[in-house]
C-alpha positions as MATLAB code, in Angstrom:
seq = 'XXXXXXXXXXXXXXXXXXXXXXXXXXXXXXXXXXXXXXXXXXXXXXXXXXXXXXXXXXXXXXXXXXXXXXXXXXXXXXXXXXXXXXXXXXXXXXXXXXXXXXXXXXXXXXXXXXXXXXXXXXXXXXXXXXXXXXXXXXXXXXXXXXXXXXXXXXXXXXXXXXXXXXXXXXXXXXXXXXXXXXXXXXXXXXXXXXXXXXXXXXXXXXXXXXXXXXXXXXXXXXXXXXXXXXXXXXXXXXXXXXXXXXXXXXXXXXXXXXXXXXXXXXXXXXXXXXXXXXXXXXXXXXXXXXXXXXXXXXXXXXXXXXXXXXXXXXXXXXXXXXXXXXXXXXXXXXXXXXXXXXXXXXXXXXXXXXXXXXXXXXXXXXXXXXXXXXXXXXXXXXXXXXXXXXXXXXXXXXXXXXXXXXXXXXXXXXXXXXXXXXXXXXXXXXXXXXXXXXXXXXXXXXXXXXXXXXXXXXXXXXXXXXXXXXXXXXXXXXXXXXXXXXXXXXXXXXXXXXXXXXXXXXXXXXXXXXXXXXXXXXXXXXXXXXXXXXXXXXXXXXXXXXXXXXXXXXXXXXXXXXXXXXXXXXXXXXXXXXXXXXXXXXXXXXXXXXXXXXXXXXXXXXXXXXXXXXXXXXXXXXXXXXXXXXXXXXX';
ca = [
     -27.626    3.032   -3.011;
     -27.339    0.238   -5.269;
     -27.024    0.714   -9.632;
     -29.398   -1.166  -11.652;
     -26.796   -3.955  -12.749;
     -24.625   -4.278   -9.705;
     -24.685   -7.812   -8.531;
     -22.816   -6.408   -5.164;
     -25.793   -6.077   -3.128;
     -27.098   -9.926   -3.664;
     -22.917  -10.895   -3.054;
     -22.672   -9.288   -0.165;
     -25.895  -11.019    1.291;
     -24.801  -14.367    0.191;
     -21.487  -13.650    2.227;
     -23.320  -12.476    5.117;
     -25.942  -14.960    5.197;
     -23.226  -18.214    5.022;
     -19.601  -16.914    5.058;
     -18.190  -20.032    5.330;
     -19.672  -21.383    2.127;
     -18.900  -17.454    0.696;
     -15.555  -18.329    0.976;
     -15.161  -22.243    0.411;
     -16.949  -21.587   -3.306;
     -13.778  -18.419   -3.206;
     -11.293  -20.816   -2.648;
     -12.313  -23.590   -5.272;
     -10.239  -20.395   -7.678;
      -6.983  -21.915   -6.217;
      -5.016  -24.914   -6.816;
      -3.853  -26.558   -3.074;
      -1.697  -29.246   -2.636;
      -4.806  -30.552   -0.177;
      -7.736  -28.702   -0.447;
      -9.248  -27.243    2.809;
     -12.193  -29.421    4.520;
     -12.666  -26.841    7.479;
     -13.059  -23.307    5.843;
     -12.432  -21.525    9.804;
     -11.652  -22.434   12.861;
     -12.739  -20.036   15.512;
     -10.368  -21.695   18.626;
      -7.084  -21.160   16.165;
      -4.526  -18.422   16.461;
      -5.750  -15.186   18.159;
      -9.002  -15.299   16.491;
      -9.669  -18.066   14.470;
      -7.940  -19.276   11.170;
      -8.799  -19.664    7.413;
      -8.397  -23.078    5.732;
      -6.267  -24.459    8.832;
      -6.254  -27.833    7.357;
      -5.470  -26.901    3.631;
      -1.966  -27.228    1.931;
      -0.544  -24.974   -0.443;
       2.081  -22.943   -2.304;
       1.651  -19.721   -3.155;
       4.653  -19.361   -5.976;
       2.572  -22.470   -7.622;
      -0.453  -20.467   -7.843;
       1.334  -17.564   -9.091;
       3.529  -18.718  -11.428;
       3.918  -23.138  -12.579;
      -0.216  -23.399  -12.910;
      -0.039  -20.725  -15.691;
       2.696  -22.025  -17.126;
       1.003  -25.302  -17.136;
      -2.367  -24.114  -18.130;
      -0.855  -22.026  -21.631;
       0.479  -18.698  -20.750;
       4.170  -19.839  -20.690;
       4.556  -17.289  -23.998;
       2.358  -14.210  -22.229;
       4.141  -11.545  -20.003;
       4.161  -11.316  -16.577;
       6.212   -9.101  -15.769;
       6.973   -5.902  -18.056;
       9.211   -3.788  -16.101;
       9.790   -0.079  -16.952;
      12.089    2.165  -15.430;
      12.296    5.750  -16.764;
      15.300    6.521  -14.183;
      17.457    3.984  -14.986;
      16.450    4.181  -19.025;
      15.524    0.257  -18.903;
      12.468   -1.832  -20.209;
      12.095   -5.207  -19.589;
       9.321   -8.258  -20.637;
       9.395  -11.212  -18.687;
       6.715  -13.729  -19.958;
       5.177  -16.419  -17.130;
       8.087  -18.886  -19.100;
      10.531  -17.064  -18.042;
       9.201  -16.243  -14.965;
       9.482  -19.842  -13.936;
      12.717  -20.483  -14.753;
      14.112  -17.334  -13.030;
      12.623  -17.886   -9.492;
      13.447  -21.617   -9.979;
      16.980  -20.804  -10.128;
      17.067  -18.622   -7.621;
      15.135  -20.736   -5.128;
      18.153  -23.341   -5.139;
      20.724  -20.594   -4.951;
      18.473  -19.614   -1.807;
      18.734  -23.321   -1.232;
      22.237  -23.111   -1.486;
      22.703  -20.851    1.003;
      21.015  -22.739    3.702;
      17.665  -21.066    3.658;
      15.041  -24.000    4.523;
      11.146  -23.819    4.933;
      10.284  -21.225    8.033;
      13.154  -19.603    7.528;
      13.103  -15.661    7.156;
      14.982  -13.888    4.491;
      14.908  -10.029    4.331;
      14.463   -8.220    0.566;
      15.877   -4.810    0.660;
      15.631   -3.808   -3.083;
      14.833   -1.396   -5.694;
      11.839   -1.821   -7.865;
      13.929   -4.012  -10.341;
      12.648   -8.027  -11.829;
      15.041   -9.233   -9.198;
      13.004   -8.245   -6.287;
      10.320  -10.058   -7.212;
      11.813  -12.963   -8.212;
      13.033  -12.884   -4.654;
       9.921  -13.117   -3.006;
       8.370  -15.852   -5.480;
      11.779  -17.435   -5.253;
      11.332  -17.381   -1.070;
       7.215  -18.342   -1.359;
       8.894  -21.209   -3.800;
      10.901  -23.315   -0.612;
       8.308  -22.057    1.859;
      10.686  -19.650    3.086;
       8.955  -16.167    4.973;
      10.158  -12.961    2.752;
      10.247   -9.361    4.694;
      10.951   -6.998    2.518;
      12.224   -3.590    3.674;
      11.999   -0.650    1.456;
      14.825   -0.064   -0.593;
      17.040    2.706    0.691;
      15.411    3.124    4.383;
      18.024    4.021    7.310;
      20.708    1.999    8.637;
      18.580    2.110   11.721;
      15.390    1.197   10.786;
      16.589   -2.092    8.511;
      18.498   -3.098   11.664;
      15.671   -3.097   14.092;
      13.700   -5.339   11.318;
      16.937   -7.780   11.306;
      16.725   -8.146   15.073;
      13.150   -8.814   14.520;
      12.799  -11.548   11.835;
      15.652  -12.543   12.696;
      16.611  -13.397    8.685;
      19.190  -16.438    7.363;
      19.659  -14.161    4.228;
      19.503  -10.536    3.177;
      18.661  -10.013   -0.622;
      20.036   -6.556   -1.957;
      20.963   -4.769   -4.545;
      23.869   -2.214   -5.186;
      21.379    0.973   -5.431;
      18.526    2.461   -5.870;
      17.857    4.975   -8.668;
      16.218    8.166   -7.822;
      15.510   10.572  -10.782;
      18.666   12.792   -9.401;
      20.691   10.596   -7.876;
      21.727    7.134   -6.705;
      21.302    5.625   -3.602;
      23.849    2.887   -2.700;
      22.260    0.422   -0.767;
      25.313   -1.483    0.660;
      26.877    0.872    3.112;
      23.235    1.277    4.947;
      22.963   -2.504    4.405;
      26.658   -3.086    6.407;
      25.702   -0.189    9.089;
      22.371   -1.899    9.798;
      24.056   -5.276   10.179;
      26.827   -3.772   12.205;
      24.260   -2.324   14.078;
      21.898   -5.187   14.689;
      22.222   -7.571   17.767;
      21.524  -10.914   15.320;
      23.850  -11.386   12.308;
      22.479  -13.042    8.729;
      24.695  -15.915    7.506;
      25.139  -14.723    4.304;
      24.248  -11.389    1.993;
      23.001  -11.955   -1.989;
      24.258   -8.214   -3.740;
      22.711   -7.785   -7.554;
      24.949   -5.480   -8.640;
      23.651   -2.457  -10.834;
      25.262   -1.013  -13.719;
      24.958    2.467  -12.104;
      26.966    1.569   -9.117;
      29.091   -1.273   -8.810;
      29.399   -2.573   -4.588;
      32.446   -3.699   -2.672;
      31.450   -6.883   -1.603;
      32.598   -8.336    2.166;
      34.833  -11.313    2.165;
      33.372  -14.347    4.028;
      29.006  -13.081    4.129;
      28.263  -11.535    0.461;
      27.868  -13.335   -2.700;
      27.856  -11.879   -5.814;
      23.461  -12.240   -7.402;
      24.451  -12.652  -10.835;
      27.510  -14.911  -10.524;
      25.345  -17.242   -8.358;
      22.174  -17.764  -10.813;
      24.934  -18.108  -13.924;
      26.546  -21.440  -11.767;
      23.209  -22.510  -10.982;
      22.204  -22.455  -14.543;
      24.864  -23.932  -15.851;
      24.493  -26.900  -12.833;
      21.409  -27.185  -14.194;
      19.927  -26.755  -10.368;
      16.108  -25.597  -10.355;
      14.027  -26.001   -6.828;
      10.812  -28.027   -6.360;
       7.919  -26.580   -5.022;
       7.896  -26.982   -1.077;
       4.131  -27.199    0.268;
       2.995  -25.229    3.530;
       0.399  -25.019    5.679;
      -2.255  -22.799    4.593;
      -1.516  -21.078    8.098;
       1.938  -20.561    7.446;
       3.291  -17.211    7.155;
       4.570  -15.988    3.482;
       5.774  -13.064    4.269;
       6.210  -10.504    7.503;
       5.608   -6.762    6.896;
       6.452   -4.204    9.120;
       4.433   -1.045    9.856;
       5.120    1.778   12.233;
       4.157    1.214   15.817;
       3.316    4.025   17.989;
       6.148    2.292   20.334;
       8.708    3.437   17.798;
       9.397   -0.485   16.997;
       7.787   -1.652   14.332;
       4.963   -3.773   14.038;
       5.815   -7.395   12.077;
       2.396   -7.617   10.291;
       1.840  -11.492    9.182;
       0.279  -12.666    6.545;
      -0.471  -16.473    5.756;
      -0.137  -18.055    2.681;
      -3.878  -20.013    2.034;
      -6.346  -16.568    3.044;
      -3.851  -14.744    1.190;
      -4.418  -15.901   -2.086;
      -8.221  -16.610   -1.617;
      -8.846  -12.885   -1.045;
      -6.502  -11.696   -3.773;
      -7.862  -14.197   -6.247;
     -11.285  -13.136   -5.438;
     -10.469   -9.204   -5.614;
      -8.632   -9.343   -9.342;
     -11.789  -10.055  -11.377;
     -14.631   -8.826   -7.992;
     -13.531   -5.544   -7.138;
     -11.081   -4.293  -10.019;
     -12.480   -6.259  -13.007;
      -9.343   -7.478  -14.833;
      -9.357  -10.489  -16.024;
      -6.536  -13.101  -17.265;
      -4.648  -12.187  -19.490;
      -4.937   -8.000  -19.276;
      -2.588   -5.423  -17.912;
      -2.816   -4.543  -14.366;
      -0.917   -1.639  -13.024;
       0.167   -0.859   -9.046;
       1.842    2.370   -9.534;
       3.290    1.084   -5.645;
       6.409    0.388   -4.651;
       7.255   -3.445   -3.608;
       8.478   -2.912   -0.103;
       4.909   -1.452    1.164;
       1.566   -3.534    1.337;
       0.188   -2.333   -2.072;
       3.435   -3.603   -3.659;
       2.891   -6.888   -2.210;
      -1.138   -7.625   -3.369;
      -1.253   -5.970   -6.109;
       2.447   -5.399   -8.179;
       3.416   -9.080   -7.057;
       0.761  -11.494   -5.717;
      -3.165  -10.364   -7.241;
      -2.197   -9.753  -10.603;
       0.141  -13.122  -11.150;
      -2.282  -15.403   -9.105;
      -4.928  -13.999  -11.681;
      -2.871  -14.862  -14.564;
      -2.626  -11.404  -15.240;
       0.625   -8.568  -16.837;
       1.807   -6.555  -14.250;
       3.621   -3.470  -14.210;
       6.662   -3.159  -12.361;
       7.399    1.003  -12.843;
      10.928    2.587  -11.525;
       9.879    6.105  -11.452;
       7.695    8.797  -10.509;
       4.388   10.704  -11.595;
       5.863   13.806  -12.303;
      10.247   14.628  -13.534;
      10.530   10.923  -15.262;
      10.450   12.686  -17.450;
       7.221   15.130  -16.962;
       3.657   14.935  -16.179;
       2.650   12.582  -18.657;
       4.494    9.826  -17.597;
       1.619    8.020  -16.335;
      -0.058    8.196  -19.348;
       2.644    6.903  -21.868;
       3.112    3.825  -19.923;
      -0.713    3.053  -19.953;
      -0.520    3.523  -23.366;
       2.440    1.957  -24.368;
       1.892   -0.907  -22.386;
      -1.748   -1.572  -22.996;
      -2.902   -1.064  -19.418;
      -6.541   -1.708  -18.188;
      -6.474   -0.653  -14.657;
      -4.302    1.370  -12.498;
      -4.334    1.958   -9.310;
      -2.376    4.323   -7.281;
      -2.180    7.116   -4.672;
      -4.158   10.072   -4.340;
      -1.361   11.821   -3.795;
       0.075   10.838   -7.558;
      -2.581   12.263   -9.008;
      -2.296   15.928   -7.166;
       1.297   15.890   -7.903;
       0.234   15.510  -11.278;
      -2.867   18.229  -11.694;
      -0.290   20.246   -9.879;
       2.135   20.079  -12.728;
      -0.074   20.051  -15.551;
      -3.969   21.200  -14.531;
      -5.145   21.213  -18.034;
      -4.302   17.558  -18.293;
      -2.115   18.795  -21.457;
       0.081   15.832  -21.505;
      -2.462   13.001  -21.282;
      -3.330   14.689  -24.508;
      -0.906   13.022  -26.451;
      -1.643    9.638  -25.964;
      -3.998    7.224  -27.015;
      -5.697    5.450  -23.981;
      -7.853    3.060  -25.884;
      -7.389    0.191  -23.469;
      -7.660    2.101  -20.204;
     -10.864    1.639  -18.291;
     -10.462    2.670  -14.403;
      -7.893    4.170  -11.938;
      -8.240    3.143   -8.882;
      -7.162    5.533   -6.060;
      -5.838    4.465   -2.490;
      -3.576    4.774    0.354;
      -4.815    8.266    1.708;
      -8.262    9.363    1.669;
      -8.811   11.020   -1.955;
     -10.437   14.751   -1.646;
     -13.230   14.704   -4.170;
     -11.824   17.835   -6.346;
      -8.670   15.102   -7.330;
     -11.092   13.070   -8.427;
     -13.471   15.070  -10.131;
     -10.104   16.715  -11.883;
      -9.329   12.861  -12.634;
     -12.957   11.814  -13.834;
     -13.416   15.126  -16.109;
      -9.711   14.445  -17.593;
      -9.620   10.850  -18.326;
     -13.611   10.446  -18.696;
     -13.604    6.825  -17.238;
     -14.728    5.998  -13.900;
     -12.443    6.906  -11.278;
     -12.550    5.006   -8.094;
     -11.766    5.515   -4.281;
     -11.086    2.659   -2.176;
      -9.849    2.293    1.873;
      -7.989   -0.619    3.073;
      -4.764   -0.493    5.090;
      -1.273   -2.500    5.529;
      -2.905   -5.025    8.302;
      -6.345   -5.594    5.862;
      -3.572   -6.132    2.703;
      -7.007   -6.306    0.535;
     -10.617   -3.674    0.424;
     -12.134   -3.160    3.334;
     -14.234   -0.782    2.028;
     -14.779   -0.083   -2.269;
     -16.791    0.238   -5.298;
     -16.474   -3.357   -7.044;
     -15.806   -2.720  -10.685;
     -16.397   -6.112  -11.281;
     -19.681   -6.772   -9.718;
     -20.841   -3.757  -11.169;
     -20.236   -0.340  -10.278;
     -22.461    1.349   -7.698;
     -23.445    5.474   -7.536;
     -20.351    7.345   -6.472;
     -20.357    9.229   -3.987;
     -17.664   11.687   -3.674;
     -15.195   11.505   -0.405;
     -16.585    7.904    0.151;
     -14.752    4.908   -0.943;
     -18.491    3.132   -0.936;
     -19.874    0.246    0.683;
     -18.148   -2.366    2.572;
     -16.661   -5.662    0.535;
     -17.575   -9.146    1.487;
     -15.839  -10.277    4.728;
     -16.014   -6.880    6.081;
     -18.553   -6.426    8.795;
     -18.293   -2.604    9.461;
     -19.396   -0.785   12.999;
     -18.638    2.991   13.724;
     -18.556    3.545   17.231;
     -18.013    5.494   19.930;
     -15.797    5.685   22.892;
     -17.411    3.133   25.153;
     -17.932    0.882   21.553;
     -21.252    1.442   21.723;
     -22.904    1.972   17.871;
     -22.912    5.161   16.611;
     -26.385    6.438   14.347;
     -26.016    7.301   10.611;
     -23.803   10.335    9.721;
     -22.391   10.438   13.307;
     -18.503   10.494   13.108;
     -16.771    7.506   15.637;
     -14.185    4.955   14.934;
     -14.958    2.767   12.430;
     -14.473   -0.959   13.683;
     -14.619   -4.625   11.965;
     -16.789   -7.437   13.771;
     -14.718  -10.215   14.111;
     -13.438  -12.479   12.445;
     -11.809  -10.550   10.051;
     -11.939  -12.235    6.283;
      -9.043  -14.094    4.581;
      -6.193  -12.266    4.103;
      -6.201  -10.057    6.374;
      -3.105  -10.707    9.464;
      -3.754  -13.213   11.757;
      -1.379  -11.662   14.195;
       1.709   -9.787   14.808;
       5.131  -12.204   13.919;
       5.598  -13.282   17.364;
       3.410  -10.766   19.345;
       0.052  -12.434   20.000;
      -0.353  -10.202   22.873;
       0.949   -6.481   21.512;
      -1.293   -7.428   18.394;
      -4.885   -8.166   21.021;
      -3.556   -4.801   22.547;
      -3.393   -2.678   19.263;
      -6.173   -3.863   17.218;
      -8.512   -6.077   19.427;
      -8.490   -4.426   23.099;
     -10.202   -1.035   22.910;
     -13.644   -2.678   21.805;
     -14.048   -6.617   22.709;
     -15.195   -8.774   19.609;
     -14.016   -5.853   16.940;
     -10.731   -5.553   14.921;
     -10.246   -1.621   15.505;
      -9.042    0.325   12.312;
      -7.921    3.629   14.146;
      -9.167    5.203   11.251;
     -12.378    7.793   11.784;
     -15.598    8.073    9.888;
     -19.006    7.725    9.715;
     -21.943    5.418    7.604;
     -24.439    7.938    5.507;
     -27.927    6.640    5.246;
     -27.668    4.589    2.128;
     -24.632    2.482    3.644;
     -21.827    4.579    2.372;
     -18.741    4.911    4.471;
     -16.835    7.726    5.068;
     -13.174    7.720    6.083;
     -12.069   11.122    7.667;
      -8.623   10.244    8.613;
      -6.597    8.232   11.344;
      -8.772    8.468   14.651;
      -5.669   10.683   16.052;
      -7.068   13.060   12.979;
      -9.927   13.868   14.823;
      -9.208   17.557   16.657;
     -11.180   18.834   19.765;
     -12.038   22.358   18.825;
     -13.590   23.714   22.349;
     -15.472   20.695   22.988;
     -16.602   20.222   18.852;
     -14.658   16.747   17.203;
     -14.114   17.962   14.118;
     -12.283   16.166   11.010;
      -9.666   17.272    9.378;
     -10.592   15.608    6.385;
     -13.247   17.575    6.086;
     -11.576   20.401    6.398;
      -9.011   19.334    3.578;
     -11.786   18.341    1.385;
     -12.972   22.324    1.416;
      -9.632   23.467    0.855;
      -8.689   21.417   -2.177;
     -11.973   22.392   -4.161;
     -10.211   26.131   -3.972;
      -9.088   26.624   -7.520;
      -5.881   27.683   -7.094;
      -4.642   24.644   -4.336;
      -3.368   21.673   -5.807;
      -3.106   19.904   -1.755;
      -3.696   20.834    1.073;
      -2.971   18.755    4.689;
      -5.044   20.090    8.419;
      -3.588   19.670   11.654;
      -4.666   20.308   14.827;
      -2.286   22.557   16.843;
      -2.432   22.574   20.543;
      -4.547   25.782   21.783;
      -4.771   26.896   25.724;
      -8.173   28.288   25.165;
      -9.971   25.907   23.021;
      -7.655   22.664   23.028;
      -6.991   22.637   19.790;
      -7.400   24.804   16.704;
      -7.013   23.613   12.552;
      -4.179   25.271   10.663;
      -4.375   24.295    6.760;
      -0.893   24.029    4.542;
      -1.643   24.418    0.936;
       0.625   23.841   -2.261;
      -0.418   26.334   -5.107;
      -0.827   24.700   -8.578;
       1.259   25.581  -11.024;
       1.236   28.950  -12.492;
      -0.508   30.131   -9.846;
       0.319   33.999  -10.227;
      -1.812   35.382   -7.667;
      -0.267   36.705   -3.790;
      -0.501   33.847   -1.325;
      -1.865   36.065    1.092;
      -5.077   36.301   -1.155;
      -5.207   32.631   -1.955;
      -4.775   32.022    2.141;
      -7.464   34.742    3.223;
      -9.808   33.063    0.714;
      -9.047   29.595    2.228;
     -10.004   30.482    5.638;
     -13.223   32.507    4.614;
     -13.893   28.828    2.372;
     -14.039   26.754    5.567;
     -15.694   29.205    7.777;
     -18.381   29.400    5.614;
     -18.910   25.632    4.639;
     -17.999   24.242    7.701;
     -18.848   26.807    9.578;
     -17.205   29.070   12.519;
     -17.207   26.265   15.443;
     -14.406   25.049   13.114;
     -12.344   28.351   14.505;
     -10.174   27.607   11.068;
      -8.168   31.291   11.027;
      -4.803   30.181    9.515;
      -3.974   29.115    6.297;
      -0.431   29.164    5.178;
       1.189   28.709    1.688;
       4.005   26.556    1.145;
       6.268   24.887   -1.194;
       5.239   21.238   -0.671;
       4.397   19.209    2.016;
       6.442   16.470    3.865;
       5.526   13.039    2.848;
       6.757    9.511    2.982;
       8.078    7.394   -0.156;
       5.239    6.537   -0.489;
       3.227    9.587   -1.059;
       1.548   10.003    2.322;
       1.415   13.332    4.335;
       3.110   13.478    7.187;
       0.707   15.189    9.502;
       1.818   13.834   12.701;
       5.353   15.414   12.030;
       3.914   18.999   10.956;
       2.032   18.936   14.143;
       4.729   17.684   16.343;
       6.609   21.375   15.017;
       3.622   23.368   15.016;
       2.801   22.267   18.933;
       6.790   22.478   19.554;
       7.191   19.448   21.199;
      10.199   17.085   20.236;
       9.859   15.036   17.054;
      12.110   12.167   15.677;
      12.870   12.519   11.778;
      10.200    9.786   10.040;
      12.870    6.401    8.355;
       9.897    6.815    5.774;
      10.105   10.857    4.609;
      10.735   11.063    0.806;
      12.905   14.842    1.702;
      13.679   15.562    5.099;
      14.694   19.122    3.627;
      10.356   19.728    3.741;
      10.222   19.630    7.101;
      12.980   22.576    7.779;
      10.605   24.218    5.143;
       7.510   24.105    6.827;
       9.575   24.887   10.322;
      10.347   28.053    8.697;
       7.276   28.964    7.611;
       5.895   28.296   10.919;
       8.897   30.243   12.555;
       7.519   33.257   10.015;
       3.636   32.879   11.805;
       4.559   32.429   15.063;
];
């Protein structure tokens, strides 16, 4: 399993033979106000606490020690936004004085330490200087991603309950522009618990009405304070204390507040910059994210500055700002070193240009990995990724509640053997089980639920904001003394994991569980599919039977009807016919979220019939009357 020069093998022992020590010598990486004498305490919180006696600040870390320590003059910050034709450089100097500024207009406005204060912004500086400028006073940032409904913002307002919404005007989409302050005013209408005050930055591309007697004007605010002279101290917290509150989906239909505390936080991110991705201080880090989900948060915002690294802060997409190679020019032009992004990126971007003809014209020279996340990655996008870029490509699974690598292949330890459609071998602080059912262990290669042994490292949540008990139920209930991932997979003989999907993933085919991962994996090495997505649709005679969706790269000028007929025969004969895979059907695109995931749940819901509610999250809801009709055409 293990490369020659991979120290991750002797790491991980180390962690498992004395965690506590593991992650005491971790934590010696940050500055604390006063460092932590008790690394864990098992009776704390739900189950247990990191550092519960430590005091901190997490803006400090990110931002005044790098100031202090020489990088006023380096970037931080280089912002880049294709759709709204902008570029920006913000070195750690500037940095500083921005979020300082800010924090006393936050100040200002009556926000105090514990208070919550909701972000709903584009990917502009501002955002972030919101959150630092929140972590700054000890205040607890939520932000909601920019442009979601009316709805779903208000049922996050009733939640955290917030002193302060931060906004913006709009959002720019490569088409359009989304104003942000009529779903702002409908979701405060609309929620039971009113703010105290709104803070609108108002964009060039659409100027806002603001409402007499609750908004105040971003830019107008920061000029007084500067000219006051007003800048905020740094306001130390409990290591336990929340920084910010994220919310995920819950099968409920109300979403799920995920915590995360400020002293574990950092300690894992630290530990991840230089351990699993291998940047160091001082180089160009890339999260080709978005701010308001969990990647946004470790690894555009948090990882990179606590490292004293440049991160990238991109407003735009993989493909149409302006064309396929818009990846590439801002590696290049920016000098990055790592990226790391979606799966789903990349297919969008074989799809558009398969002979990699646009990466062509640029000069990569400083570009050493890409990083790939979020979704499972098939192995063709990553073989079509290796062969194009010819640097080590690299899959790794974690998830919203983690907020760091469960499972990876640690660049920075030294890279072990890849093995395609496996993100590798589990990271320090990660004890992995797959199990089944009844939670009892599951031998090598057999597929179960894949389950931490508790406790689960730094970083990850602690709880649910104010749900100890719905947060036992969904993650800690279904098998006593394990944090349950509800994702599927199985452990190969030389450690490897394998992630086939969400548990819910997993189709009964007359009696067979059968992945639909796998499934996907055969369809995507099909040279003519550029992604694919399975779902199981109900079946009175067997339960359930796989139907495949596949987008056609392009210049695909072949009949779908061949490309479909050889899909099925693909999967019957490499999976086998217990899979009973008979339809494949060739559409458009597929329905996805903002952030690049495939709706499958939603495709399902239409294929089985049954009532569905449009996803807050879909990045077109015109996909899913596309695939309804295609259905409609099968049926």
């Amino acid at each position: 399993m293990t490369a020659a020069k991979s120290r991750y093998p002797q790491v991980y022992e180390r962690w498992r033979k004395n965690p506590l020590k593991f992650w005491r010598d971790a934590a010696k990486a940050i500055d604390w106000a006063t460092p932590p004498k008790t690394i864990f305490d098992p009776d704390a919180g739900v189950y247990g606490r990191w550092f519960p006696d430590a005091v901190c600040n997490t803006c400090f870390n990110a931002v005044d020690r790098h100031v202090k320590n020489g990088r006023k003059n380096q970037p931080a910050i280089i912002y880049d936004s294709p759709v709204a034709k902008a570029k920006r450089t913000i070195t750690y100097g500037e940095l500083l004085a921005e979020v300082k500024v800010l924090a006393a207009v936050l100040k200002d406005m009556g926000v105090a330490k514990g208070d919550r204060v909701i972000i709903y912004m584009p990917m502009i500086p501002e955002a972030l200087f919101a959150m630092l400028a929140c972590a700054r006073i000890g205040a607890i940032h939520s932000v909601v991603f920019g442009g979601f409904a009316a709805k779903e913002l208000a049922t996050r307002i009733d939640d955290a309950q917030p002193k302060v919404v931060l906004s913006a005007s709009c959002g720019v989409e490569p088409n359009r522009v989304v104003a942000y302050k009529p779903l702002l005013d409908e979701a405060i209408a609309l929620a039971g618990g009113k703010p105290d005050a709104c803070l609108i930055f108002q964009r060039k591309q659409l100027k806002a009405p603001l409402t007499r007697g609750r908004d105040r004007d971003w830019a107008r605010a920061v000029t007084a304070a500067k000219k006051a002279k007003k800048s905020a101290r740094v306001v130390n917290v409990a290591a336990t204390d929340p920084l910010y509150i994220l919310y995920t989906s819950g099968t409920t239909g109300v979403p799920k507040g995920v915590v995360r505390d400020n002293g574990g936080h950092m300690v894992a991110l630290q530990w991840s910059m230089e351990n699993i991705y291998g940047v160091k201080p001082g180089e160009v880090f890339w999260a080709a994210s978005d701010i308001g989900w969990v990647v946004g948060h470790s690894y555009i915002v948090y990882a990179p500055l606590l490292a004293g690294c440049t991160t990238i802060l991109y407003e735009g997409k993989p493909v149409g700002t302006p064309d396929p190679g818009a990846y590439w020019r801002v590696i290049a032009e920016h000098n990055v070193a790592a990226l790391f992004t979606a799966p789903t990126a990349f297919r969008a971007i074989k799809k558009e240009d398969p002979n990699a003809d646009y990466l062509k014209r640029y000069d990569l020279k400083n570009f050493r990995t890409l990083f790939l996340a979020g979704e499972r990655a098939d192995p063709d996008t990553i073989k079509w990724a290796e062969n194009s870029l010819h640097r080590p490509v690299i899959d790794h699974w974690w998830q919203t509640e983690t907020g760091w690598t469960i499972a990876g292949n640690p660049v920075g330890l030294g890279m072990l053997p890849v093995k395609y459609g496996s993100p590798t071998a589990p990271m320090p602080g990660y004890d992995i089980a797959i199990l089944d059912e009844s939670g009892h262990p599951l031998k090598d290669g057999e597929m179960g639920t894949i389950a931490i042994r508790l406790p689960l490292p730094p970083g990850a949540l602690p709880t649910l904001w104010r749900q100890d008990e719905r947060f036992c139920e969904s993650y800690l209930a279904q098998f006593p003394g394990f944090y349950t991932t509800s994702d599927a997979g199985f452990r190969d003989e030389d450690g490897y994991i394998y992630v086939m999907g969400r548990t819910d993933d997993v189709i009964n085919v007359a009696g067979h569980r059968l992945s639909t991962g796998g499934m996907e994996e055969v369809l995507a090495s099909h040279p003519n599919v550029a992604e694919c997505a399975v779902i199981g649709v109900r079946d009175d005679l067997k339960g359930e039977t796989p139907w495949g969706f596949l987008v056609l790269k392009s210049g695909v000028d072949r009949p779908a009807g061949e490309v479909e007929r050889e899909c099925v025969a693909l999967v019957r004969e490499q999976i086998g016919p217990v899979a009973s895979f008979k339809l494949a059907i060739v559409v458009q695109r597929l329905p996805k979220t903002r952030s690049g995931k495939i709706l499958r749940g939603v495709m399902k819901k239409i294929a089985d019939r049954d009532d569905w509610r449009m996803p807050a999250t879909i990045d077109d809801p015109a996909v899913l009357d596309e695939i309804g009709a295609a259905l409609a055409v099968r049926s």
